[in-house]
Every structure is written in structure tokens, then in C-alpha cells.
Legacy VTK file of the C-alpha trace (Angstrom):
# vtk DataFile Version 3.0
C-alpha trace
ASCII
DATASET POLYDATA
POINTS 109 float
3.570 46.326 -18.068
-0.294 46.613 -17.672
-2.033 46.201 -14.243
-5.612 45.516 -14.823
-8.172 47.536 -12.612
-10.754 44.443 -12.328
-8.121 41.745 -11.519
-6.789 44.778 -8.708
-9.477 45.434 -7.107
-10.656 41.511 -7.033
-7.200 40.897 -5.006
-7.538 43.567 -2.796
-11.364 42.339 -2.137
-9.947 38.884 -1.996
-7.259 39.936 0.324
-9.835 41.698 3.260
-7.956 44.276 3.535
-8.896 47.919 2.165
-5.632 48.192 0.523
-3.384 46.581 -1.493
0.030 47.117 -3.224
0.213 46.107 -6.461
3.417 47.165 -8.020
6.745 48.704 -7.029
9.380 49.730 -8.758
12.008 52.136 -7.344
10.788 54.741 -5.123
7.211 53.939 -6.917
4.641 51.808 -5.004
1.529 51.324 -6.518
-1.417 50.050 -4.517
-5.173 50.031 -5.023
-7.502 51.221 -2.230
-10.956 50.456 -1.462
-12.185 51.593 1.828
-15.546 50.430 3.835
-18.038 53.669 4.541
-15.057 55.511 6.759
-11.325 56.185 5.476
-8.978 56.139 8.474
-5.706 57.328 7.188
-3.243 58.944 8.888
-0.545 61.729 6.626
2.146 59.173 4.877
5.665 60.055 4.668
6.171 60.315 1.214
4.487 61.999 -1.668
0.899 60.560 -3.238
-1.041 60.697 -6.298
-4.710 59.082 -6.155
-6.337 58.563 -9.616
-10.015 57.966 -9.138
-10.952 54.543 -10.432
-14.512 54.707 -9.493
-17.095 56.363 -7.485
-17.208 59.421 -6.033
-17.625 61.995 -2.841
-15.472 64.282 -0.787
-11.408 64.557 -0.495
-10.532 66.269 2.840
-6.655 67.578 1.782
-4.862 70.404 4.244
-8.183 72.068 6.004
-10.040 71.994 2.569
-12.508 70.118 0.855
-13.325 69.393 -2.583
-15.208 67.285 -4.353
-14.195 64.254 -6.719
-15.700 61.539 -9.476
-13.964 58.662 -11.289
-10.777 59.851 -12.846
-10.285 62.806 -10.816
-6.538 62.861 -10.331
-5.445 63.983 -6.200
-2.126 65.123 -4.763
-0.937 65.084 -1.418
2.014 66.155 -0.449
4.348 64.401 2.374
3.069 64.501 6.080
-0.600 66.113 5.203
-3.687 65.660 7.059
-5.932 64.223 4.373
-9.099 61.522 3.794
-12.246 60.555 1.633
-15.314 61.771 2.676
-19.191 61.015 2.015
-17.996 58.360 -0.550
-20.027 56.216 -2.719
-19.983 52.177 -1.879
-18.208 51.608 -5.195
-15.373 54.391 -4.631
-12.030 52.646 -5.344
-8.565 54.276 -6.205
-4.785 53.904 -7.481
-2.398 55.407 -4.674
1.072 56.097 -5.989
3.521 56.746 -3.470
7.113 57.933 -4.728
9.350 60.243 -4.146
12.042 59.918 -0.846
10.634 60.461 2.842
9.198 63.741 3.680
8.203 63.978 -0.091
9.872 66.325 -2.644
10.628 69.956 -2.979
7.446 72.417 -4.821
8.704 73.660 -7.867
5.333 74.610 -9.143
1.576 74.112 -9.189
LINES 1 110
109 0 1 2 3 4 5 6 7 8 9 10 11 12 13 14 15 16 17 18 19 20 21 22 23 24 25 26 27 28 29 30 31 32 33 34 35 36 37 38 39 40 41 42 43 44 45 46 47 48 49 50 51 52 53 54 55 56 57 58 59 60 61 62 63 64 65 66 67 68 69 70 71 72 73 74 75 76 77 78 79 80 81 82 83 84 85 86 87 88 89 90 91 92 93 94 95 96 97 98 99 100 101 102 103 104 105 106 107 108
């Protein structure tokens, strides 16, 4: 299965919303995210993964911040304060949530 990038982000543009989910399979949902100049998020309550499609700026994870560019791959575990900062108009990303509620166990970094 192949979900195109360009056809994604023209739904979730299409759809006015800043988010969209794309695919799902299993504990995996897949959704592409655009926000407009401010990301509100609140911590989710499973695991993520964002891959950077485009753009780029500052990702405020845990109390630290760090700087990211297009295909830049983020983590964030269960329940953590976390947000895009000082991003670029064309940011977009791929959020992968998976993993059961209150995310998984560390076994390494």
C-alpha cells in the first residue's frame, strides 16, 4: 500500500481541518498534520512518531527544545507535554500513533 504525500495533504487542506487520518491498521493510525501559525496539542494517550514531510522550526518535547527540517524523524512518548514551534508556513507531517493506551514500555534509546 502507498499513501501519496501530495494527494494527503490536498485532503487534509480540502477537509479544513489541520489534521487528518489517513490510514489505520491495527493499533496503527496514520494521519497527516498541517497546522496554521500555532500548534495546540494537548499529550495523546498513546505512543507517536512524526516524520517531517516538509518545512521546518522548533519541536517543544518534555521541557526541551530542539530543532527540526523535512525528514527529521520525532518521538513522543504516551501522555507528554509536546508541540511545534516557530514553524515555517509549509511545515506538514506524518503522525503515527500505535502502540496500546499509555504507550509502551522503554527498552532502549
Amino acid at each position: 500500500m502507498k499513501i501519496d504525500k501530495t494527494q494527503a495533504l490536498d485532503s487534509v487542506c480540502a477537509s479544513g481541518a489541520q489534521f487528518l487520518k489517513v490510514f489505520g491498521h491495527g493499533t496503527l493510525s496514520v494521519e497527516i498534520y498541517r497546522p496554521d501559525r500555532i500548534d495546540l496539542q494537548e499529550p495523546h494517550i498513546r505512543d507517536e512518531v512524526y516524520v517531517i514531510i516538509s518545512g521546518s522550526g522548533t519541536f517543544f518535547c518534555d521541557g526541551q527544545r530542539t530543532k527540526f527540517t523535512a525528514g527529521d524523524l520525532l518521538f513522543v512518548a504516551a501522555g507528554v507535554a509536546h508541540r511545534f514551534e516557530n514553524f515555517t508556513a509549509d511545515f506538514a507531517t506524518w503522525v503515527l500513533f500505535y502502540g496500546p493506551v499509555n504507550g509502551e514500555k522503554n527498552t532502549s534509546h
